[in-house]
N, CA, C and O of each residue as an XYZ file, in Angstrom:
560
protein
N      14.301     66.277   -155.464
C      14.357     67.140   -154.312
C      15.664     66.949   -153.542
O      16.490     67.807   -153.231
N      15.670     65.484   -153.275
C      17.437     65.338   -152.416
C      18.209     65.670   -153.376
O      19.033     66.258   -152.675
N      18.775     65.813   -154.831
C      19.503     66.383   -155.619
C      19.495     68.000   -155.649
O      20.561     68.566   -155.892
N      18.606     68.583   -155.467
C      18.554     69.925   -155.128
C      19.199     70.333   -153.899
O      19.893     71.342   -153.775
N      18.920     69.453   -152.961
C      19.760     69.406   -151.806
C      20.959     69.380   -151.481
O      21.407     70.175   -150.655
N      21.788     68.347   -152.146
C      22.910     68.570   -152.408
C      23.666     69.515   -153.024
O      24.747     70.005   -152.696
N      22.723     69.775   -154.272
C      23.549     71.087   -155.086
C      23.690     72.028   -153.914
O      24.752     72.176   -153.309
N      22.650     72.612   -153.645
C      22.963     73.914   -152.789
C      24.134     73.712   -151.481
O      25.098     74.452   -151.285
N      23.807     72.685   -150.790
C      25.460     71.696   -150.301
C      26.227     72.629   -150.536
O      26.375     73.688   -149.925
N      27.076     71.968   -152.057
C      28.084     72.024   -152.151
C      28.391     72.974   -152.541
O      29.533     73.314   -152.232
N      27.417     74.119   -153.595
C      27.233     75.803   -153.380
C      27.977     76.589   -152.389
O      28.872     77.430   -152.466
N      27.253     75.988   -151.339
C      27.072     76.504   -150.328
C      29.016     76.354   -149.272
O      29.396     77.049   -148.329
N      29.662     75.359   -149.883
C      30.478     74.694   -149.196
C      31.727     75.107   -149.984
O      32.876     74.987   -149.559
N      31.325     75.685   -151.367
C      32.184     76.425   -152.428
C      32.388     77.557   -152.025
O      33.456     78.077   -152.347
N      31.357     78.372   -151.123
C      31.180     79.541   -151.513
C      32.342     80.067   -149.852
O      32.957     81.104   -149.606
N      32.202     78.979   -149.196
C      32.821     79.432   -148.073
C      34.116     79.085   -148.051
O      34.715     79.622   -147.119
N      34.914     78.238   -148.873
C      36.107     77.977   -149.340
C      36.055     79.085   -149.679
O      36.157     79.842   -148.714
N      35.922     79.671   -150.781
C      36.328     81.473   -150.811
C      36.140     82.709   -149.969
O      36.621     83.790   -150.308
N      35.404     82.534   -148.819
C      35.438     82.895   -147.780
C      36.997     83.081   -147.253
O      37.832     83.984   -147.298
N      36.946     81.985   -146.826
C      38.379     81.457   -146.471
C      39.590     82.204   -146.658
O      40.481     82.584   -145.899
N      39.298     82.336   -148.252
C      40.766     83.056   -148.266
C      40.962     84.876   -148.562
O      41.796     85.477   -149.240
N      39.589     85.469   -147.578
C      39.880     86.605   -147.409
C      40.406     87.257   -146.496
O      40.045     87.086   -145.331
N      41.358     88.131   -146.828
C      42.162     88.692   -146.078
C      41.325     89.629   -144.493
O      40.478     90.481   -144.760
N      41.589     89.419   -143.332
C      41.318     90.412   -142.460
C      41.389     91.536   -142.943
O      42.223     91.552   -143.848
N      40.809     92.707   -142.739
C      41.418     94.335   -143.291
C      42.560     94.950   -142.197
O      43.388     95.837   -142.408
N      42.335     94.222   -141.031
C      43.637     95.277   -139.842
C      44.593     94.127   -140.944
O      45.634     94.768   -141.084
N      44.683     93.454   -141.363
C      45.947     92.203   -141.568
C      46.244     92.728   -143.036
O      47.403     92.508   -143.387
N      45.199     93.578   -144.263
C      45.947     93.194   -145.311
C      46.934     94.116   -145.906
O      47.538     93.902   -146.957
N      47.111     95.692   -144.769
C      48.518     96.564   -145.046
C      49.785     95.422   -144.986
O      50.759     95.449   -145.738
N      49.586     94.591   -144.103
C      50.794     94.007   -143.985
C      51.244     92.479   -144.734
O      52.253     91.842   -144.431
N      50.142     92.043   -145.871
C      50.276     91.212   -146.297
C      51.421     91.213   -147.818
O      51.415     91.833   -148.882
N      52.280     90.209   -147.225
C      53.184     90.453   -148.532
C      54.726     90.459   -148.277
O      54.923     90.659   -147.078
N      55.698     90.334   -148.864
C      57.254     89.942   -148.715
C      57.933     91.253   -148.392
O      58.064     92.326   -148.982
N      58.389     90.660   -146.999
C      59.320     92.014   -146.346
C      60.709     92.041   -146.527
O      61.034     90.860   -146.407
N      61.449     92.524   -146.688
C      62.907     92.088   -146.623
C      63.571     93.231   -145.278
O      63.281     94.421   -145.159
N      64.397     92.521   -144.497
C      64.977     92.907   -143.691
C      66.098     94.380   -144.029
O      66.894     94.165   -144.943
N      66.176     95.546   -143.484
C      66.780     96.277   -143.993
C      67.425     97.120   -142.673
O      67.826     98.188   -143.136
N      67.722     97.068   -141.034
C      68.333     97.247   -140.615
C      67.762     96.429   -138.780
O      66.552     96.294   -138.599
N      68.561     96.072   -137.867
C      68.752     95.705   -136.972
C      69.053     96.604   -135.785
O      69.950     97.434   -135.937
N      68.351     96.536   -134.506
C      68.855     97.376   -133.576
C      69.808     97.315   -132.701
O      69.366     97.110   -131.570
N      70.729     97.392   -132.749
C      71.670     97.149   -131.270
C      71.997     98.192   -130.097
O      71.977     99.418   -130.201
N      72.272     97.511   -129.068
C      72.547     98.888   -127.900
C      73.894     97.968   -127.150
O      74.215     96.855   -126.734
N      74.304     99.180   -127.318
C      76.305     99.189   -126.804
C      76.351     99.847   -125.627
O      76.504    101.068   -125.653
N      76.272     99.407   -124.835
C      76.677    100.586   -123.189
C      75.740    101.606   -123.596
O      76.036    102.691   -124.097
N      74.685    101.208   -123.361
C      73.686    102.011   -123.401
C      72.975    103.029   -124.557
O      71.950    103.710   -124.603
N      74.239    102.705   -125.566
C      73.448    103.278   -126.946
C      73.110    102.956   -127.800
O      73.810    102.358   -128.616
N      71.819    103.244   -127.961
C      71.296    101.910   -129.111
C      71.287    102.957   -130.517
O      71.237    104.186   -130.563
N      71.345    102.083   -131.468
C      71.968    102.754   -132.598
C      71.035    101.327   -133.854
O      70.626    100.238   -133.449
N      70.944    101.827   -135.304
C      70.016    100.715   -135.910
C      71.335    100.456   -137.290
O      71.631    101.282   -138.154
N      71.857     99.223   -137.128
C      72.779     99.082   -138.457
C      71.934     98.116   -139.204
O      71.086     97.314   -138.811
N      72.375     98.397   -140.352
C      72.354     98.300   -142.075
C      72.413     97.059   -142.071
O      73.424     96.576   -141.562
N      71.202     95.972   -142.713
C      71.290     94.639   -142.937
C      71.747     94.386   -144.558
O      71.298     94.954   -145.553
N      72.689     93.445   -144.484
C      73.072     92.456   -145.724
C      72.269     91.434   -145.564
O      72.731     90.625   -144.760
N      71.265     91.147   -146.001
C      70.358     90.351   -145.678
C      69.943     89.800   -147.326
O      69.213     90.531   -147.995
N      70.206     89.120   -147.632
C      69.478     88.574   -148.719
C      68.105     88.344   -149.065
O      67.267     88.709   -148.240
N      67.615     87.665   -150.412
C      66.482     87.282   -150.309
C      66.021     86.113   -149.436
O      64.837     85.910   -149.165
N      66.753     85.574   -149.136
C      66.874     83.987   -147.816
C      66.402     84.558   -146.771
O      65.987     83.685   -146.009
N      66.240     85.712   -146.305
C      66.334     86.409   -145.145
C      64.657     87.076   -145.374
O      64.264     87.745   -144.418
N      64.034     86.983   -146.130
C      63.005     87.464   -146.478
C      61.825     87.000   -145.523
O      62.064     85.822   -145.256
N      61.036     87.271   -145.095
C      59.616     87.719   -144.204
C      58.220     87.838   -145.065
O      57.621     88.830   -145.480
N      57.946     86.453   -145.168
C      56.333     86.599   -146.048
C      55.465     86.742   -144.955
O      55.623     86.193   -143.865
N      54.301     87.686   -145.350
C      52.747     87.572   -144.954
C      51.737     87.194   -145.528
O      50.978     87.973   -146.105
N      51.477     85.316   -145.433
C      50.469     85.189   -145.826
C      48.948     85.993   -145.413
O      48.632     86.625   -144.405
N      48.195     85.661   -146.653
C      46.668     86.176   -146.546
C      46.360     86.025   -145.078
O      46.035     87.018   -144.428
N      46.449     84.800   -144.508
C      45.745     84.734   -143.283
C      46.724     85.291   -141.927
O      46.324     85.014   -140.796
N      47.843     85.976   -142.077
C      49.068     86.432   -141.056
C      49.703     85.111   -140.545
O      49.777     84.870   -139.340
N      50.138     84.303   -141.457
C      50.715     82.903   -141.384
C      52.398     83.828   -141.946
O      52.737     84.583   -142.857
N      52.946     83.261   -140.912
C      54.199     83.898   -141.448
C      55.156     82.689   -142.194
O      55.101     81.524   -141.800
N      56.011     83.101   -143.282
C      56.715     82.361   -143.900
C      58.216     83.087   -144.075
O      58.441     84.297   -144.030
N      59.143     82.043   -144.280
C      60.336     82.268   -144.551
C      60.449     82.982   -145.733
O      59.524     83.567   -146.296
N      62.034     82.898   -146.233
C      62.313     83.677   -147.661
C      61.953     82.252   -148.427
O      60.868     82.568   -148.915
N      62.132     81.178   -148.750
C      61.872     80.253   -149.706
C      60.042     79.718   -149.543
O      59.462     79.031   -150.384
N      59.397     80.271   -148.203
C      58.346     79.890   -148.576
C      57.442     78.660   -147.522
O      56.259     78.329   -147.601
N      58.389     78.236   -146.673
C      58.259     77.409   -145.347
C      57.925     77.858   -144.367
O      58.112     79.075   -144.353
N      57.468     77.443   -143.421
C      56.857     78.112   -141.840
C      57.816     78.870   -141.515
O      58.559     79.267   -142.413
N      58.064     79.294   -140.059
C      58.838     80.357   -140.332
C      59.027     79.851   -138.644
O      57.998     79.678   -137.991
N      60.378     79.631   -137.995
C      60.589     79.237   -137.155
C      60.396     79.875   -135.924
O      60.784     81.036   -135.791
N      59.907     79.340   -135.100
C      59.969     80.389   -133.478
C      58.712     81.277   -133.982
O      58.489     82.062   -133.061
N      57.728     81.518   -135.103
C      56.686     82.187   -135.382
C      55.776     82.611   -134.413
O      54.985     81.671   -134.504
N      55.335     83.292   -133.604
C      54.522     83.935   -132.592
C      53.018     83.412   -133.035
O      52.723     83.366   -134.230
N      52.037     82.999   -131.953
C      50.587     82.654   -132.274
C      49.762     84.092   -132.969
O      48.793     84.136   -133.728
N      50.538     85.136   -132.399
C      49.641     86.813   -132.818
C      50.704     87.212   -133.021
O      51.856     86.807   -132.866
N      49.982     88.493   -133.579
C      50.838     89.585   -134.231
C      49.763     90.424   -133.286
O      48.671     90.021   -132.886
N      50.393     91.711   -133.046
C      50.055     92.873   -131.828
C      50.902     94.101   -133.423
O      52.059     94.466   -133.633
N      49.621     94.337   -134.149
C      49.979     95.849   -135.591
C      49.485     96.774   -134.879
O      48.312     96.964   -134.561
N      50.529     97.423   -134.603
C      49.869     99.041   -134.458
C      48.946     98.592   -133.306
O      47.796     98.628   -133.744
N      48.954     98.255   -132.242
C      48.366     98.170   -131.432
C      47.141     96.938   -131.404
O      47.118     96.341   -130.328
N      46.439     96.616   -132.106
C      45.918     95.785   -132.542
C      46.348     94.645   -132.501
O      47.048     94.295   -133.452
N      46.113     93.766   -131.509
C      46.175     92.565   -131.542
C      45.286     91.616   -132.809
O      44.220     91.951   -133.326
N      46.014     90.477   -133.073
C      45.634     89.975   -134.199
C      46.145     88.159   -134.409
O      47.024     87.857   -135.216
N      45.334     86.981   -133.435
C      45.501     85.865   -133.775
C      45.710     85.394   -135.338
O      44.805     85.453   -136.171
N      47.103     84.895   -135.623
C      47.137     83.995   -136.874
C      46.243     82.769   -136.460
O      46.038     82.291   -135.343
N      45.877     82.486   -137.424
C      45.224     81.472   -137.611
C      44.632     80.990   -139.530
O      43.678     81.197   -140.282
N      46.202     80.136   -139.518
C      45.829     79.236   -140.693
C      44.871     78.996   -141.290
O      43.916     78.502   -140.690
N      44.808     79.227   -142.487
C      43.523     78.271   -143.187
C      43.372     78.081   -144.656
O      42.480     78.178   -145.498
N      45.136     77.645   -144.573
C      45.510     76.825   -145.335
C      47.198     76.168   -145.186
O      48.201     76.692   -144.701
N      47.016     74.947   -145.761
C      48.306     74.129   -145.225
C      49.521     74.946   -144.466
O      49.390     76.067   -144.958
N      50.573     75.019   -143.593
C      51.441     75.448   -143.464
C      52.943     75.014   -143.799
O      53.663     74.503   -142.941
N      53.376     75.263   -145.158
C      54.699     74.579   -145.454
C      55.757     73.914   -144.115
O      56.356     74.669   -143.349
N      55.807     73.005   -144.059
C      56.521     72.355   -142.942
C      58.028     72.445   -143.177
O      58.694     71.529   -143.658
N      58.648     73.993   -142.679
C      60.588     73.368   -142.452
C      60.519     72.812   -141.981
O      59.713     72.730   -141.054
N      61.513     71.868   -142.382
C      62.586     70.546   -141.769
C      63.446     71.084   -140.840
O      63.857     70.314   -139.972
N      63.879     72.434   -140.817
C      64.711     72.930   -139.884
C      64.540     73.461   -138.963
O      65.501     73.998   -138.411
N      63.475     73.526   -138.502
C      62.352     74.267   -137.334
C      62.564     72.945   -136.216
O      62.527     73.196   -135.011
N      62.784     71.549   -136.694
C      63.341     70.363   -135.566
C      63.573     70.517   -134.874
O      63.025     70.292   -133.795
N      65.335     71.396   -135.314
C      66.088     71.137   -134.315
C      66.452     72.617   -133.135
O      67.330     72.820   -132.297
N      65.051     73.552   -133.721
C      65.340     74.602   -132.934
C      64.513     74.598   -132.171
O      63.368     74.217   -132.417
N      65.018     75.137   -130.781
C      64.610     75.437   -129.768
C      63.811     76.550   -129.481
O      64.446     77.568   -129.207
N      62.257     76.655   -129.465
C      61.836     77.977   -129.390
C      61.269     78.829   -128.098
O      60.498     78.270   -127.318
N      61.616     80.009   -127.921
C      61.016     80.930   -126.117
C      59.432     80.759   -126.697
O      58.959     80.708   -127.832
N      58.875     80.700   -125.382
C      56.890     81.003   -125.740
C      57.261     82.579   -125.953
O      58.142     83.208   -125.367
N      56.447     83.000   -126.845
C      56.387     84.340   -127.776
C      55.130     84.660   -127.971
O      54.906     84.683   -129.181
N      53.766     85.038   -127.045
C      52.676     85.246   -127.753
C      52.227     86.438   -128.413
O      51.074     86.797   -128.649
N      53.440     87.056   -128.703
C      52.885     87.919   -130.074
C      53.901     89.019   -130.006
O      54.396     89.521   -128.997
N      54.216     89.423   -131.811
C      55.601     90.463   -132.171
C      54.537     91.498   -132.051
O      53.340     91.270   -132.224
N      55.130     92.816   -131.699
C      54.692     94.004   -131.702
C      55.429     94.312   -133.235
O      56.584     94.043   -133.566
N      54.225     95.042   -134.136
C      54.892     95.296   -135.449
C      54.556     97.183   -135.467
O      53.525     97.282   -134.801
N      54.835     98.136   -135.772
C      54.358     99.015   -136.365
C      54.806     99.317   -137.657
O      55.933     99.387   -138.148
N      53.742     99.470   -138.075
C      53.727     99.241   -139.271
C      53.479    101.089   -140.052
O      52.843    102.062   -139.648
N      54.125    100.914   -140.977
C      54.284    102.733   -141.778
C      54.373    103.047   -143.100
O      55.473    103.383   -143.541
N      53.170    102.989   -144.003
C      53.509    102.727   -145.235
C      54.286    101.385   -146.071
O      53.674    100.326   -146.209
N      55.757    101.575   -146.625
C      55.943    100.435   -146.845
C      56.932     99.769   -145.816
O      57.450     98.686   -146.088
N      57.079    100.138   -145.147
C      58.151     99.921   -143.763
C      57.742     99.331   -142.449
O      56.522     99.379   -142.291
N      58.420     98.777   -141.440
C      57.388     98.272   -140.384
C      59.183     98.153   -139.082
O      60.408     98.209   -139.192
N      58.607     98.053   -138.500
C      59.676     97.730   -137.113
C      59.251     96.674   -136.480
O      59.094     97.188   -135.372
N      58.974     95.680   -136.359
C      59.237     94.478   -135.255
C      60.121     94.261   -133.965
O      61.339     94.125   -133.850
N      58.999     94.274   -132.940
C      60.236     94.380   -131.649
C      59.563     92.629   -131.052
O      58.431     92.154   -130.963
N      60.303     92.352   -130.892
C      60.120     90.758   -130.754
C      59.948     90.918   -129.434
O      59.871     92.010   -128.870
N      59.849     89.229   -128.615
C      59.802     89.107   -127.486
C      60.926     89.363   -126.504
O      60.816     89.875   -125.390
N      62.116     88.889   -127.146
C      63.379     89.111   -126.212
C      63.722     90.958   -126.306
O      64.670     91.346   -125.623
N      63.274     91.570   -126.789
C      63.349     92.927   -126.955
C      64.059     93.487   -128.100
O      64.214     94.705   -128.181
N      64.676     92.374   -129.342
C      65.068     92.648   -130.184
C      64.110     93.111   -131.052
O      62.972     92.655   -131.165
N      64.822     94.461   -131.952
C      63.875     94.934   -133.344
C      64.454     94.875   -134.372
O      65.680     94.787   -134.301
N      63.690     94.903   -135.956
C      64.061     94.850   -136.912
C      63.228     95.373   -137.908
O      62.017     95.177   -138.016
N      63.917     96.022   -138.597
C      63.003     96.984   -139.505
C      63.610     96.511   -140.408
O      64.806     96.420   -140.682
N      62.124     96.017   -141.158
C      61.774     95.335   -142.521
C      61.232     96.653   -143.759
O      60.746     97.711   -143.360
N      61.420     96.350   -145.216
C      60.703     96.951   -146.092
C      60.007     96.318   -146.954
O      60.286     95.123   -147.056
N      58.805     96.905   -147.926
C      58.186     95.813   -148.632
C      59.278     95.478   -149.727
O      60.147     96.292   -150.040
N      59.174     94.287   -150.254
C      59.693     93.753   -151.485
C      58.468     93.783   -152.683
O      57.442     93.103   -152.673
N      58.994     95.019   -153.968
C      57.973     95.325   -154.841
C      58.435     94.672   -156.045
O      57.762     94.727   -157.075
């Protein structure tokens, strides 16, 4: 009987580890490698969007759970607690390890509680906290 007990346990403890790693549905348009493809600037008042040289280094992952990652695959520095898609607010929250940069040390980060993204098919705009935007595309 206590062996029956346990089985279902750990059943039970299996079954929610796969739980785990399902995607939100507001979260899973946007799950997946963005690459940066133009920047906004405003000059005496005219804002205008130029053309990123941005490599794959420069790349924007969305993990399953809206854990954001760099282009190689590491946390992702200055990372916001939420994401605010399309209106929709949306706490990250890990739930699974978060690759630890080494270079996230020595930077200094603003409190940021959450990028405004809209998001458009395979395209998205990010307007950050300081009021900067950047329009990303998917990487297929």
């Amino acid at each position: 009987m206590k062996a029956a007990g346990y089985l279902m346990l750990l059943v039970l403890l299996m079954s929610c580890n796969r739980l785990q790693r399902v995607t939100p549905a507001e979260l899973k348009p946007l799950v997946g490698r963005w690459r940066p493809v133009a920047t906004q600037q405003t000059t005496n008042g005219d804002t205008t969007w130029n053309a990123s040289t941005a490599s794959a280094a420069a790349d924007l992952f969305v993990r399953y759970d809206g854990v954001l990652l760099e282009g190689k695959g590491l946390q992702l520095c200055c990372a916001p607690p939420a994401l605010r898609l399309n209106g929709t607010l949306i706490p990250i929250e890990p739930r699974d390890e978060v690759p630890v940069n080494p270079a996230c040390a020595s930077i200094r980060c603003l409190n940021c509680p959450a990028w405004s993204i809209a998001l458009s098919g395979d395209e998205f705009v990010v307007t950050y906290c300081d009021g900067g935007r950047t329009r990303y595309a998917r990487v297929r």
